[in-house]
C-alpha positions in Angstrom: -18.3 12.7 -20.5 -16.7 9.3 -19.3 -14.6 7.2 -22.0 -16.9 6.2 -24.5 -16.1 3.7 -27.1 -15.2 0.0 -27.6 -14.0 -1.8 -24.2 -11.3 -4.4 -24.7 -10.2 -7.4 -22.9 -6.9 -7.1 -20.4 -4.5 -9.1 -22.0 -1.1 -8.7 -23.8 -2.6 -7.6 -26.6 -2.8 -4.6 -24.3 0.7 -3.8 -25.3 -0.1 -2.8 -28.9 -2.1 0.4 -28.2 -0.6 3.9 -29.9 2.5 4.9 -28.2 0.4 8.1 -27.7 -0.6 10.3 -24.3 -3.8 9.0 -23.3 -6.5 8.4 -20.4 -7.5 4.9 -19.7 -10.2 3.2 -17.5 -10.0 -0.5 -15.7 -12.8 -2.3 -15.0 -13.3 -5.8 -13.0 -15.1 -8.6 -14.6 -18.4 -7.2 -13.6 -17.4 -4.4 -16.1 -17.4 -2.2 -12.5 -15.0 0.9 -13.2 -12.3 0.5 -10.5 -9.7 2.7 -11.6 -9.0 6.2 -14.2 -5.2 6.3 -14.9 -3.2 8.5 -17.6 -0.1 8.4 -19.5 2.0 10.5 -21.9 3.1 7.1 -23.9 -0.6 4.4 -22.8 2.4 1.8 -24.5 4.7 1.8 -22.0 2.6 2.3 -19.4 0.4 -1.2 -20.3 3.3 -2.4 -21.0 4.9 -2.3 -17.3 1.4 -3.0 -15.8 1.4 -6.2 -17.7 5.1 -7.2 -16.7 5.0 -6.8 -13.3 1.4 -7.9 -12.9 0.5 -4.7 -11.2 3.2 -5.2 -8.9 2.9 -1.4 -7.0 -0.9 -1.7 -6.4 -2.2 -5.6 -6.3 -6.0 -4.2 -5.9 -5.8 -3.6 -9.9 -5.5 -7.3 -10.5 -9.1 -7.3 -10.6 -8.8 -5.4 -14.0 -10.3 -7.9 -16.4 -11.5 -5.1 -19.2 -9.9 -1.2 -20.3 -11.3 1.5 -22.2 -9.0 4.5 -23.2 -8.8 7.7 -24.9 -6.1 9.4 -26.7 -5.8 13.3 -25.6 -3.0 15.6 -26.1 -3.4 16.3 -22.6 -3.9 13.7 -20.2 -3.5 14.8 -17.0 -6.5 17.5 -17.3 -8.8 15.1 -18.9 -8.4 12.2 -16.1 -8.7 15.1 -14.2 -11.8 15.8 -15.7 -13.2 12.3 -15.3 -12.2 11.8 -11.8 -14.4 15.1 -10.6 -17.2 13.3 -13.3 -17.2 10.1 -11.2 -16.8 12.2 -7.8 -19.5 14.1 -8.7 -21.9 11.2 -9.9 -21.4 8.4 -7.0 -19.6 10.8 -4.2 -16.2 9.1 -4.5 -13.6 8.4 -6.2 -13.0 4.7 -8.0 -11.9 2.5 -5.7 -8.5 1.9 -6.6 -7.7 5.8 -7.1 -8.0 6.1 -3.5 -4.2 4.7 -2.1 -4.3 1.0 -0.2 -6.2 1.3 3.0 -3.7 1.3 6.6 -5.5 -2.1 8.4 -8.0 0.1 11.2 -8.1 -2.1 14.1 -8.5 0.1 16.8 -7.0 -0.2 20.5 -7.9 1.0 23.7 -6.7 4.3 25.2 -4.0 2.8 27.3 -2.4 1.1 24.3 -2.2 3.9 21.9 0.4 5.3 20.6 1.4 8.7 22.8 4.0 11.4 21.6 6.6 13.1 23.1 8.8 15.4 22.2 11.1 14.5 25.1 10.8 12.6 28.7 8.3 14.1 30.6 7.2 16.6 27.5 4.0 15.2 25.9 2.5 16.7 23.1 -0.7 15.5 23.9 -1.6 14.0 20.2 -2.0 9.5 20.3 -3.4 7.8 17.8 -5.5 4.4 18.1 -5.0 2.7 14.7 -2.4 2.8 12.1 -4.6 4.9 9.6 -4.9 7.9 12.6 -0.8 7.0 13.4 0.1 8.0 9.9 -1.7 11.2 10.1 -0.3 11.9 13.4 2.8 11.1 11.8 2.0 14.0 8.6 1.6 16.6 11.6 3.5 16.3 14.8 6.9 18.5 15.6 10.0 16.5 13.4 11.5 16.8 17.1 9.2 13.9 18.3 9.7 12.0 15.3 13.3 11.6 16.1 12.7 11.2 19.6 10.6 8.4 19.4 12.6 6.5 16.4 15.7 6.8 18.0 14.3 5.1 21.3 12.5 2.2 18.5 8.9 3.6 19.6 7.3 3.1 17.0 8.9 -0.3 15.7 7.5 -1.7 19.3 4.1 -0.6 18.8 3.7 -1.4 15.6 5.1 -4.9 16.0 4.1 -5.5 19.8 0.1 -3.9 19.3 -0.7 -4.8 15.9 1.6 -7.8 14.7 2.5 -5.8 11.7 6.5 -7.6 11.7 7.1 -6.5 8.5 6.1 -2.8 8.5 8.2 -2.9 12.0 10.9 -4.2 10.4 10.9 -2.0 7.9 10.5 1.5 9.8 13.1 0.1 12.0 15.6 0.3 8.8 15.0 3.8 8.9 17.9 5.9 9.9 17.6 9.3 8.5 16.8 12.5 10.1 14.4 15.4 10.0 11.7 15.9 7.0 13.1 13.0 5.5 12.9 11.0 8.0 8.9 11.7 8.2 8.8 11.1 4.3 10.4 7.4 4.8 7.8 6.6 7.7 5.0 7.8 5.8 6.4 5.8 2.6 6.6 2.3 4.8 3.0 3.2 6.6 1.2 3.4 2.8 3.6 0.3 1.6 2.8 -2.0 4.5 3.6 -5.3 3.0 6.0 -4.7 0.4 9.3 -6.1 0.3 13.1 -6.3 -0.9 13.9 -9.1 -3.4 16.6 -10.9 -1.8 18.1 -11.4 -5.0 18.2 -7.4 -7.1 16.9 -5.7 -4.0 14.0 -4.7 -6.5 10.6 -3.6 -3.7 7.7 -5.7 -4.7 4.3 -6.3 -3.4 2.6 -9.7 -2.2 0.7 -11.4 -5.0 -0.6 -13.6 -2.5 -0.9 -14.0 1.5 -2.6 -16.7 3.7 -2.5 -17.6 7.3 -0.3 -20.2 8.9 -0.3 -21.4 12.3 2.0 -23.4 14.2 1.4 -26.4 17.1 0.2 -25.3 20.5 2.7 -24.4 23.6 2.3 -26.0 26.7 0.3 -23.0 28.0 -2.1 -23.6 24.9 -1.0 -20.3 23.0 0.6 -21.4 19.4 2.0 -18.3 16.8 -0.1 -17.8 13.7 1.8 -16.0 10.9 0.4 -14.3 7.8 2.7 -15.5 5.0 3.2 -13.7 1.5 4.6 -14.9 -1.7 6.8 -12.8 -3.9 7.5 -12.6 -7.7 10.5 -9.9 -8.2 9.1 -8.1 -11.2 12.9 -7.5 -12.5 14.6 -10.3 -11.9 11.8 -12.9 -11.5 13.0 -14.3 -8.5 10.1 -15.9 -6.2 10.4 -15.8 -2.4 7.8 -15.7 0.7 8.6 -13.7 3.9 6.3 -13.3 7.1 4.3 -10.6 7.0 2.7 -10.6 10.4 2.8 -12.7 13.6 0.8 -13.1 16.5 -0.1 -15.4 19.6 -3.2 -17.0 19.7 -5.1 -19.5 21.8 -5.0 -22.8 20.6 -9.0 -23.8 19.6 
């Protein structure tokens, strides 16, 4: 059965539930279910959600209303839930699925094409970034260090999709082997997050718009997509440039 029982308004109020393991459920303010979580001490956890205003996973800023449950054994009975709600609309709440890679597809001839050396392909590309981080998950570590150390990937990413800061960030990546494939996956399902220039403390965007700049004399101007910062730990606010492309002036 799904949480039954009094829902309560998101607020900091929140942060007097028991300091007990629990199950909790988020809702928007449509009172849609968007997300089942659990915790060994609901407390600490509403706690942090509320002091870093959901700073890991923006998408539960929509949560305007909670229900929870204490259980002596939390993991098994979100568990229980999540295969109640699979089982009752075919999926799973929307923010229990991880944030979505953007899926705009390219052409054949602009795909991304590994190698596992010059002239040895291993005849796997991928088209978006969604299919390039599950060709990342599978191909040979071999090509994974091929193509970093040649900054493959950084130019595809940054050249084909105008994602700067997720370039920018694989780019940083200097390890080897199987960890090397854990820090690309890492960056490809944290695409906009960033370092506070202050602590260093990763953080996600609270906001982004769109900014463009005056037109060339060839009538192409660059439009960025800009994001602003709160540093949950030290409370420092910043903005960086998340993406940046060319386009044609209107």
């Amino acid at each position: 059965m799904p949480i039954s029982g009094k829902m309560y308004v998101w607020n900091d109020r929140a942060k007097s539930v028991p300091e007990e393991p629990g199950v909790y459920a988020f809702y928007n303010e449509d009172r849609f279910l968007i997300y089942i979580g659990q915790s060994t001490n609901l407390r600490e956890r509403f706690a942090h959600y509320l002091e870093t205003d959901f700073s890991k996973d923006p998408r539960k800023r929509e949560t305007e209303y909670y229900k929870r449950q204490l259980t002596s054994k939390p993991e098994t009975r979100m568990k229980e839930l999540l295969d109640e709600h699979r089982q009752k609309y075919g999926e799973l709440p929307r923010c229990n699925h991880p944030p979505e890679l953007p899926k705009k597809g390219v052409t054949s001839e602009s795909g991304f094409h590994f190698y596992e050396d010059m002239d040895k392909p291993l005849h796997e590309a991928a088209f978006n970034l969604e299919d390039f981080s599950e060709k990342i998950r599978k191909v040979p570590v071999v090509s994974l260090e091929f193509h970093q150390k040649r900054g493959d990937f950084v130019r595809w990413i940054r050249d084909v999709f105008k994602e700067t800061q997720l370039a920018e960030k694989i780019e940083k990546i200097t390890k080897t082997g199987e960890a090397l494939r854990r820090d690309i996956l890492n960056a490809l399902s944290n695409p906009h997050t960033a370092e506070c220039p202050k602590c260093g403390t990763q953080t996600n965007p609270r906001k982004t718009w769109k900014m463009a700049g005056r037109p060339s004399k060839t009538g192409e101007r660059l439009q960025l997509t800009i994001g602003y910062y709160k540093c949950p730990k030290c409370n420092k606010a910043f903005r960086k440039a998340i993406a940046k492309e060319k386009i044609m002036a209107s």
